[in-house]
PAZA-234635 format. One line per 10 residues: their letters; for each residue x, y, z of N, C-alpha, C, CB. Coordinates in steps of 0.1 Angstrom, whole numbers. Glycine has a CB too. Example, Ala and Ser with C-alpha at 12.3 -4.5 7.8 and 13.67 -1.06 7.14 Angstrom:
<sites>
AS> 132:-57:78:123:-45:78:132:-33:78:113:-45:90 ~ 128:-22:71:137:-11:71:129:0:79:141:-6:57
</sites>
This chain:
<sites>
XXXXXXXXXX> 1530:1771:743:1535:1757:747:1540:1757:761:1546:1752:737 ~ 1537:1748:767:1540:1750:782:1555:1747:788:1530:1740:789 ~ 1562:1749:791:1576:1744:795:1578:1733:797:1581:1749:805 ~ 1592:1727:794:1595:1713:797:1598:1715:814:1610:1708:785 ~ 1594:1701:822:1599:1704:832:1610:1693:836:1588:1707:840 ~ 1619:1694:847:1629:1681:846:1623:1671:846:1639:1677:857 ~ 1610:1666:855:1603:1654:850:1607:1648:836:1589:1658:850 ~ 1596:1661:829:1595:1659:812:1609:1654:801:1592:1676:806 ~ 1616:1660:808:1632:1659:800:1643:1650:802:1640:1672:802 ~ 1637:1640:817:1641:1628:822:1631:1620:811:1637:1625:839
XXXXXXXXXX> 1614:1620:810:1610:1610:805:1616:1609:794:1599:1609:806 ~ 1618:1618:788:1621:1619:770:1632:1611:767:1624:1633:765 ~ 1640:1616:774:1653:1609:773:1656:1594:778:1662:1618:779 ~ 1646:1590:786:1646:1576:785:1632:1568:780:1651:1572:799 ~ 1628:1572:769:1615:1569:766:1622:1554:759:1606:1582:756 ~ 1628:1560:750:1633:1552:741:1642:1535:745:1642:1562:735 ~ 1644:1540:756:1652:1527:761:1646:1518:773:1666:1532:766 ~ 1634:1527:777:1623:1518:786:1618:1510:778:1611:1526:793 ~ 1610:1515:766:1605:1511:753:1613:1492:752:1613:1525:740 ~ 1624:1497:743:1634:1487:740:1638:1474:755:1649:1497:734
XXXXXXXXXX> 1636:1480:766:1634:1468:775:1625:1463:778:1636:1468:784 ~ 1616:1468:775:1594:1463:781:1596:1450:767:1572:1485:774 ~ 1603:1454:758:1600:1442:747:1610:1430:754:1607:1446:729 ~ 1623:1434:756:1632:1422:759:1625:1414:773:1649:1429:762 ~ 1617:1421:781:1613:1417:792:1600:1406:791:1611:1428:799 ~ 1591:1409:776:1583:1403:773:1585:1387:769:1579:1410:767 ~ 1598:1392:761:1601:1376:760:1609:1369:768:1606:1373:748 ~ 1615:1373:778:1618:1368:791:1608:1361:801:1625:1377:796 ~ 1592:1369:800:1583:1359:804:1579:1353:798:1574:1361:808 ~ 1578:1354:783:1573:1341:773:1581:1327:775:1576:1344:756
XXXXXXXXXX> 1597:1330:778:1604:1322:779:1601:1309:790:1613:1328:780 ~ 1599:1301:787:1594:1289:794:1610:1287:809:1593:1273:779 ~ 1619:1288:800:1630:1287:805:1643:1292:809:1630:1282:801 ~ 1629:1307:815:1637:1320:817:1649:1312:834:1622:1338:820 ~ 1655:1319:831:1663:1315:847:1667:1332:858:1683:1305:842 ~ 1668:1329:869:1667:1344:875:1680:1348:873:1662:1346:892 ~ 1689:1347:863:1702:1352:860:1698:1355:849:1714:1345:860 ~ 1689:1353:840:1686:1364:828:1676:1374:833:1679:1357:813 ~ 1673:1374:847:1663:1385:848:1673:1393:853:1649:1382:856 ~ 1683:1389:862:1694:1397:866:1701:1406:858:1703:1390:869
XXXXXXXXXX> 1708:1399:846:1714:1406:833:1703:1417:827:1717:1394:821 ~ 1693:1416:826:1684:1423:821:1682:1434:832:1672:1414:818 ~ 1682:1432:845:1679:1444:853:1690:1448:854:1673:1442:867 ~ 1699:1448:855:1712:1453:853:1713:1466:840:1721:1439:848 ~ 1713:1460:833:1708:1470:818:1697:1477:822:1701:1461:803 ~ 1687:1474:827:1675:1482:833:1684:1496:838:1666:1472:848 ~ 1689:1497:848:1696:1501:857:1703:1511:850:1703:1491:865 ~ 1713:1510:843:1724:1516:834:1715:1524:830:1733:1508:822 ~ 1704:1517:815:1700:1523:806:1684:1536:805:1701:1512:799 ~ 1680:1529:821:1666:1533:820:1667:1542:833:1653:1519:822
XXXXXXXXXX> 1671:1534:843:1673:1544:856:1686:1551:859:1672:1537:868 ~ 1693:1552:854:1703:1564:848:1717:1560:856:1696:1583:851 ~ 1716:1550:860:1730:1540:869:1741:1541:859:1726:1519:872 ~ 1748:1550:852:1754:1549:841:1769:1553:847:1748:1557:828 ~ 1780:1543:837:1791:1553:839:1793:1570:841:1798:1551:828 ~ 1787:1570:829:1792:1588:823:1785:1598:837:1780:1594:801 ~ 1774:1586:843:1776:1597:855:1782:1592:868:1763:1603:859 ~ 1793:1583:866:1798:1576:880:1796:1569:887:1798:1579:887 ~ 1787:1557:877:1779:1545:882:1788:1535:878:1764:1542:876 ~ 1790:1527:889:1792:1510:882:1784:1503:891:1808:1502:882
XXXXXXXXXX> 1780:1491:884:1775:1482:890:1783:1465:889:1762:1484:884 ~ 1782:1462:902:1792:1447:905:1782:1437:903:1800:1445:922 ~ 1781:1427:897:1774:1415:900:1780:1405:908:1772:1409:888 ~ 1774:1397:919:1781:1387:925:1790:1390:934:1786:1381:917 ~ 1793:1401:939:1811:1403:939:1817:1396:953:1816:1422:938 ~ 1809:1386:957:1817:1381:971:1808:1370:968:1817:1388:989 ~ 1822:1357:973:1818:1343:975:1808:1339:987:1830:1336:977 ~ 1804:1327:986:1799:1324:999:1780:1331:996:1811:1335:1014 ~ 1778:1326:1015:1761:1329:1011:1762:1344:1012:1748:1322:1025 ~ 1767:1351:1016:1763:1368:1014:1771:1374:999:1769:1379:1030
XXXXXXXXXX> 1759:1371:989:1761:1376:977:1747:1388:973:1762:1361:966 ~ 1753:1393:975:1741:1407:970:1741:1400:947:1754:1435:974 ~ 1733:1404:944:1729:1400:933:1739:1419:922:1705:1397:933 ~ 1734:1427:929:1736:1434:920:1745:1445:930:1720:1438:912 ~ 1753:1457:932:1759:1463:940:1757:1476:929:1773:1457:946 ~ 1753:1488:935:1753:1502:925:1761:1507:931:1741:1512:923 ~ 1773:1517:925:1785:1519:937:1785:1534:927:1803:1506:940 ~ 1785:1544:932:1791:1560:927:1802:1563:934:1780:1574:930 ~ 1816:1564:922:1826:1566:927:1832:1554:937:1823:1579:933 ~ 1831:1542:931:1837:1531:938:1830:1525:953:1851:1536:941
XXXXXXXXXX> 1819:1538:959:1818:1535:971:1800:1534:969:1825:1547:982 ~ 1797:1519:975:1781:1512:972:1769:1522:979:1780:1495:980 ~ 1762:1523:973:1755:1533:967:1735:1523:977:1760:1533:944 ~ 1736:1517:967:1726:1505:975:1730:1492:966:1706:1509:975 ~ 1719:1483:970:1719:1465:965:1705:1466:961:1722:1450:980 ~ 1708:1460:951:1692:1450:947:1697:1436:944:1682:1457:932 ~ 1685:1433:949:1682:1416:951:1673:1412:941:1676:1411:965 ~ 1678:1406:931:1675:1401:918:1661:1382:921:1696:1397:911 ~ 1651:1383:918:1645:1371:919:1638:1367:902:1633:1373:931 ~ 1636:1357:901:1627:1352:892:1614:1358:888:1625:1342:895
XXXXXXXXXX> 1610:1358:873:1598:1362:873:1584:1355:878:1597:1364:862 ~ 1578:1367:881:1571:1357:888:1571:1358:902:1576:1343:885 ~ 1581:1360:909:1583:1356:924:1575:1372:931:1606:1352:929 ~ 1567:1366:941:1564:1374:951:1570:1383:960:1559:1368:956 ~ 1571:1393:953:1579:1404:967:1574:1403:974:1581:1418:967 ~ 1562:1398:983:1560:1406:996:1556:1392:1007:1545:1419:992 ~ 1564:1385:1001:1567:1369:1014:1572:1376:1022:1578:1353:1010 ~ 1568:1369:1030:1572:1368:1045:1579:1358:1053:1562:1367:1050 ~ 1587:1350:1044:1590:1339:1050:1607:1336:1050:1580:1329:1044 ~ 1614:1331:1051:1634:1333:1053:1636:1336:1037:1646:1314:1061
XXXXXXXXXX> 1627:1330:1028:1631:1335:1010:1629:1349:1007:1621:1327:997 ~ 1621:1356:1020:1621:1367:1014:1634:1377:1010:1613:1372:1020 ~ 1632:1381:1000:1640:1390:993:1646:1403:1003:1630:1396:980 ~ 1631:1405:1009:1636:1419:1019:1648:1417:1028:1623:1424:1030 ~ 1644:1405:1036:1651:1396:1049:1668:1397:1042:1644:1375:1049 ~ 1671:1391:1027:1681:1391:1019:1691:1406:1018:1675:1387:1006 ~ 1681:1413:1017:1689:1425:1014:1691:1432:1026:1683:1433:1005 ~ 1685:1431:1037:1685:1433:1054:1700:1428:1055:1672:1422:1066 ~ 1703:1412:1054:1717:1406:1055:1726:1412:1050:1719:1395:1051 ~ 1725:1416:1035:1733:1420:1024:1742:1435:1030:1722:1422:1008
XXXXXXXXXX> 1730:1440:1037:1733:1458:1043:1744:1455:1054:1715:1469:1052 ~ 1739:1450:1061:1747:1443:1074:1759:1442:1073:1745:1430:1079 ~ 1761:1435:1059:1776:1428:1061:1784:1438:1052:1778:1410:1055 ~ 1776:1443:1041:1788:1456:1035:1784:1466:1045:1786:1464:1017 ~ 1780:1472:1055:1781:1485:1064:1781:1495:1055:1793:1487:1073 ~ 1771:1504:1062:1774:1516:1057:1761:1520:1046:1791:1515:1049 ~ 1755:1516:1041:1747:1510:1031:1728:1517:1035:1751:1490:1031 ~ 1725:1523:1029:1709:1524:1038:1701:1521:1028:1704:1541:1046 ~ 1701:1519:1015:1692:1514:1004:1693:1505:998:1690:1521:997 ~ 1681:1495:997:1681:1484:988:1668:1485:978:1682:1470:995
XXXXXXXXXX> 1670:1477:968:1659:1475:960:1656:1459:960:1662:1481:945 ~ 1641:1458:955:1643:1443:952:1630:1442:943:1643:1431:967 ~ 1633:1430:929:1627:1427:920:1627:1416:915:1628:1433:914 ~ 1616:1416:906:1614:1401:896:1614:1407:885:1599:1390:898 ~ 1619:1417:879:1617:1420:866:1610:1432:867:1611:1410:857 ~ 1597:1427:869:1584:1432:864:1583:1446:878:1569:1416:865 ~ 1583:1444:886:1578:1447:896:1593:1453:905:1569:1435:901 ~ 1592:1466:910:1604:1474:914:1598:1478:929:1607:1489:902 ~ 1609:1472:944:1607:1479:953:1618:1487:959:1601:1472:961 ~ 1614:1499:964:1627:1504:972:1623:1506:986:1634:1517:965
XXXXXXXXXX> 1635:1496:992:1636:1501:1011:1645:1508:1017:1637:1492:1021 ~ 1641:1513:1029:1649:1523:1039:1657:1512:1047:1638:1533:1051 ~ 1666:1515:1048:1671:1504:1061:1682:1512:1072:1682:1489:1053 ~ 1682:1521:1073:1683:1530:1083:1680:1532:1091:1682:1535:1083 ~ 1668:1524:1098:1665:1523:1111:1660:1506:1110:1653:1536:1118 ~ 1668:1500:1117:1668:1486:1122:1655:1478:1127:1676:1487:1134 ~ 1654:1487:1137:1641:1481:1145:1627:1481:1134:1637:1492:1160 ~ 1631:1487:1123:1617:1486:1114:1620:1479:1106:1610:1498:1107 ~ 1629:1468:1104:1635:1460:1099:1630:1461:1080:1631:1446:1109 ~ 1634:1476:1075:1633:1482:1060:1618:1487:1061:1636:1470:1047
XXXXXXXXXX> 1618:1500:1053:1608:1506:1050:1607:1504:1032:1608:1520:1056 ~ 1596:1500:1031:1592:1502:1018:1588:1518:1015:1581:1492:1016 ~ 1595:1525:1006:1598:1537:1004:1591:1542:989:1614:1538:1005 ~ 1592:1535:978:1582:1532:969:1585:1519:960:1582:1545:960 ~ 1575:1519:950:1574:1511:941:1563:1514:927:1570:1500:950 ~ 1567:1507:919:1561:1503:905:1562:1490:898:1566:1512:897 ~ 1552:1488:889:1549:1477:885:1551:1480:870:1536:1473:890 ~ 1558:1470:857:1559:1475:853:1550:1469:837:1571:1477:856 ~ 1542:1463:845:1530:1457:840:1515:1466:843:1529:1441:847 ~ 1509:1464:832:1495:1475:837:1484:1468:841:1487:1484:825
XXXXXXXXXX> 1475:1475:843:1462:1471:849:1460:1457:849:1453:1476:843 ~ 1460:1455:834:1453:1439:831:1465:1430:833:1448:1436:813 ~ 1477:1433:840:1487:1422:841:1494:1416:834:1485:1414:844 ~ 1492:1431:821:1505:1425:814:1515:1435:805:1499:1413:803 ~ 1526:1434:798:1536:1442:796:1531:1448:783:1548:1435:796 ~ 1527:1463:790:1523:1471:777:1533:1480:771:1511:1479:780 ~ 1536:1473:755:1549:1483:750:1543:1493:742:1562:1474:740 ~ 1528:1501:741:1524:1509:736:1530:1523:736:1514:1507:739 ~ 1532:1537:728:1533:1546:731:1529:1553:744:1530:1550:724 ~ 1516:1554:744:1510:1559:760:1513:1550:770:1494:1560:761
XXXXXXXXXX> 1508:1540:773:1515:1529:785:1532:1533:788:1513:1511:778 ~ 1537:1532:779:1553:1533:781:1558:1550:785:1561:1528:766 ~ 1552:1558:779:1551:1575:785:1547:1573:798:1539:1588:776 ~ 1538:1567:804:1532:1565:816:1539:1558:825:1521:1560:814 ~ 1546:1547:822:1554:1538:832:1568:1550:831:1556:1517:825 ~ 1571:1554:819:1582:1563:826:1585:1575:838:1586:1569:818 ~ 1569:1583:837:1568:1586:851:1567:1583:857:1565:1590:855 ~ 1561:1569:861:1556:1560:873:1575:1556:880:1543:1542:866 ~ 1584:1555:871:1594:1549:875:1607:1560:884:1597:1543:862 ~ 1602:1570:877:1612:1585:879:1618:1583:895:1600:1602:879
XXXXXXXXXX> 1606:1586:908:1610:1579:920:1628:1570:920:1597:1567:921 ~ 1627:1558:918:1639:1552:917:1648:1556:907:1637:1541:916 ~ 1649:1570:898:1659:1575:887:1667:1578:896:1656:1586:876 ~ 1679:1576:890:1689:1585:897:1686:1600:896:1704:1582:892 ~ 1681:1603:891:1680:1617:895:1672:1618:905:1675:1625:886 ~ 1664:1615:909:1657:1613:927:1660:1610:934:1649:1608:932 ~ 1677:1605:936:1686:1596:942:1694:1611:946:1695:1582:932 ~ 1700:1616:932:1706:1626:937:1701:1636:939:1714:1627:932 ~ 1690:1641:939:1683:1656:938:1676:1651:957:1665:1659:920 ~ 1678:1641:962:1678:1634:976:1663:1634:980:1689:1641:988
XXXXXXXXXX> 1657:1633:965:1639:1625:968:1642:1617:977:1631:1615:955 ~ 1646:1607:973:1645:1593:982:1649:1596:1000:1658:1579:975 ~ 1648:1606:1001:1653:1608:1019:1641:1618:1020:1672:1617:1024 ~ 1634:1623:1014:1617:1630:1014:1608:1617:1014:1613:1642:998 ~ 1610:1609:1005:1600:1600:1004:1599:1589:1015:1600:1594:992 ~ 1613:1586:1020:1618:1577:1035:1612:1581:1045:1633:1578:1039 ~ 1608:1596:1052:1604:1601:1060:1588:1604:1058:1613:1611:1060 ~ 1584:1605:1044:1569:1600:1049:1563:1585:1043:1557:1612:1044 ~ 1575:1578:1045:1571:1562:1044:1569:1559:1057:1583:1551:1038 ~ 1583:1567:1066:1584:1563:1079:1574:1566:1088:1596:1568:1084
XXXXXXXXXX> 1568:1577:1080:1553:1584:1095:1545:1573:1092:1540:1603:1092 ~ 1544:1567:1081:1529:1561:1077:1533:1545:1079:1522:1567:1059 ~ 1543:1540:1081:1545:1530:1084:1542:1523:1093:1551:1529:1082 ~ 1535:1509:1094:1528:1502:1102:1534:1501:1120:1528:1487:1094 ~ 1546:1507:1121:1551:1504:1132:1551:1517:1138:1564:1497:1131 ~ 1556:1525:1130:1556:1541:1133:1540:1543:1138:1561:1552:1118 ~ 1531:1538:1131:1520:1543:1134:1519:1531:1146:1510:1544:1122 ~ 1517:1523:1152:1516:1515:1161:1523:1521:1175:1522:1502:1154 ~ 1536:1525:1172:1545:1531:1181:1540:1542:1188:1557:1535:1175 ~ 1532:1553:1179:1522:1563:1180:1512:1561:1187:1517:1567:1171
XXXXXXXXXX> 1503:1550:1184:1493:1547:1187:1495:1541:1205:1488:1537:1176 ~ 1504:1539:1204:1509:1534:1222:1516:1542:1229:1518:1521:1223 ~ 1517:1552:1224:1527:1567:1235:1515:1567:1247:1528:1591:1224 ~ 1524:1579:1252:1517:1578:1267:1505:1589:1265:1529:1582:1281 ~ 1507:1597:1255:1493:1608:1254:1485:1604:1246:1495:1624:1249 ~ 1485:1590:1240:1476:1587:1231:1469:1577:1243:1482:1580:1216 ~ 1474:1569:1252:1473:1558:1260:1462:1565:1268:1486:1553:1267 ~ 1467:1581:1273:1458:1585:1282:1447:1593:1276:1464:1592:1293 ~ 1445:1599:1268:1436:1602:1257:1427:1591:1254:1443:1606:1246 ~ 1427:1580:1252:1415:1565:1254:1414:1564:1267:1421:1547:1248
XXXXXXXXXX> 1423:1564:1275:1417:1563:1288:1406:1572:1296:1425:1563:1295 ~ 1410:1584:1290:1405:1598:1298:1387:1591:1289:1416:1622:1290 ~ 1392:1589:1275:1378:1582:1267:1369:1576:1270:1379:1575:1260 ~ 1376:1567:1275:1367:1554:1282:1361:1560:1295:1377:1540:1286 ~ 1375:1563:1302:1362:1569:1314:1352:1575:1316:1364:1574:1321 ~ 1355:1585:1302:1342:1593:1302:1327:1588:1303:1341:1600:1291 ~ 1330:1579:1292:1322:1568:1285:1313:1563:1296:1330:1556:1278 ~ 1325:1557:1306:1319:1544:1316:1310:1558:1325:1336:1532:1327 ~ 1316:1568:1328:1305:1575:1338:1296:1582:1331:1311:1585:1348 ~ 1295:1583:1320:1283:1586:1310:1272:1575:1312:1288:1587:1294
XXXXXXXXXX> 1277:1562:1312:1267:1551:1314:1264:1552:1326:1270:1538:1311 ~ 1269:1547:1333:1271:1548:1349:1257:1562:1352:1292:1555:1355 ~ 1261:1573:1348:1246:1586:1352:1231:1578:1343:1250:1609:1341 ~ 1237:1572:1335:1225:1571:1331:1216:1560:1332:1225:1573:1321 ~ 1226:1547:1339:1219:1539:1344:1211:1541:1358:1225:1530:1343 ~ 1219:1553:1366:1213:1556:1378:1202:1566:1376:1223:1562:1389 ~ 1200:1571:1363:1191:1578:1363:1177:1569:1361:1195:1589:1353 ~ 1180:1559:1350:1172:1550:1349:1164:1542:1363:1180:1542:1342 ~ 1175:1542:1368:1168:1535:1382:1162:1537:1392:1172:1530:1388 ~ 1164:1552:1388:1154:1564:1398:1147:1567:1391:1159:1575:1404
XXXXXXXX> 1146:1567:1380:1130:1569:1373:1122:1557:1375:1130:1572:1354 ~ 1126:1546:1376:1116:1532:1378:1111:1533:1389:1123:1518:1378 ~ 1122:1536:1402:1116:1538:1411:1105:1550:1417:1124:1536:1417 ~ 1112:1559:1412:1099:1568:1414:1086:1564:1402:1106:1586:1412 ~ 1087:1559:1392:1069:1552:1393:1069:1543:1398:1062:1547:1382 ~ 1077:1532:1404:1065:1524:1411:1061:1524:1428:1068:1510:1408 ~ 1063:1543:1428:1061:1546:1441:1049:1550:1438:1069:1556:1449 ~ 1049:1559:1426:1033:1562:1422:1022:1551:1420:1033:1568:1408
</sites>
């Protein structure tokens, strides 16, 4: 029999209670008249029970906890001191707008004003993202994600499906939080990210490396159109 590995002994131990939320979550989309404060309460419990945000290991989590427009939805704090924010939306809602509703933009503000802070999450239930916000100018890296719906788009509470979404979820466990995955996985979000790679793409040895390119190019044509035109001419000397 092959050894359990920590993976294995994470999933196990929260099989059972991924399980028991994939159902409560189901009928929160059945619900005609779900509101994004029962998806809140529900991710909340998510959090405690699935992703291991628990007292017994030094978790609390604040709902709401400041008046006014900068209200983070959810605050994870270890040992009193905040930990990251997730930003709670409706089912349904599109993580990946672009426009002042976005969720990302929200939790960008939310980091700002508690200081200190470099991770947020943001969800509709269904669907889990986590960002870097540790360097500004990339205004959050998307660091990972999971979906907690399958293929066909919808919430599978099967044995296998649910063994499967528990490893798909591990990434955002606190145990990858503290074993300091998430600062391995930040760093190659950050190489491969659209800016990082853009930023790359415009250094000065990449700049002159197309250039040195092109020139080649252009005096590659250049011989060969003069060669061309001395072969015409010498036949129609003949």
């Amino acid at each position: 029999m092959a050894r359990e590995t920590k993976q294995d002994h994470v999933v196990r131990g929260i099989t059972d209670q991924v399980t028991e939320h994939l159902h409560e979550l189901k009928l929160l989309e059945a619900n005609p008249n779900c509101k994004e404060m029962d998806v809140e309460r529900w991710a909340q419990s998510f959090l405690k029970n699935c992703l291991g945000y628990a007292a017994s290991s030094g978790y609390s989590i604040r709902a709401q906890e400041t008046k006014g427009k900068m209200r983070p939805d959810l605050v994870v704090l270890k040992n009193d001191n905040p930990v990251f924010v997730v930003e709670v939306k409706k089912m349904g809602f599109g993580l990946n707008k672009s426009d002042f509703r976005s969720g990302k933009i929200q939790l960008s503000e939310y980091l700002n004003f508690i200081g200190n802070v470099r991770w947020g999450m943001l969800t509709n239930g269904c669907e889990w993202k986590l960002y870097d916000f540790s360097q500004p100018q990339y205004g959050g890296v998307e660091v990972c994600a999971f979906d907690l719906k399958s293929d066909g788009d919808i919430i599978d509470v099967s044995k296998k499906s649910v063994e499967e979404q528990c490893y798909e979820l591990l990434d955002l466990h606190e145990s990858s939080f503290a074993g300091q995955s998430w600062d391995e996985l930040a760093k190659e979000a950050m190489a491969f990210s659209p800016e990082s790679l853009a930023k790359a793409i415009l250094s000065v040895d990449v700049v002159k490396y197309i250039a040195k390119y092109v020139r080649g190019e252009h005096e590659f044509k250049a011989n060969q159109e003069d060669r061309a035109i001395r072969s015409g001419s010498s036949c129609n000397t003949n």
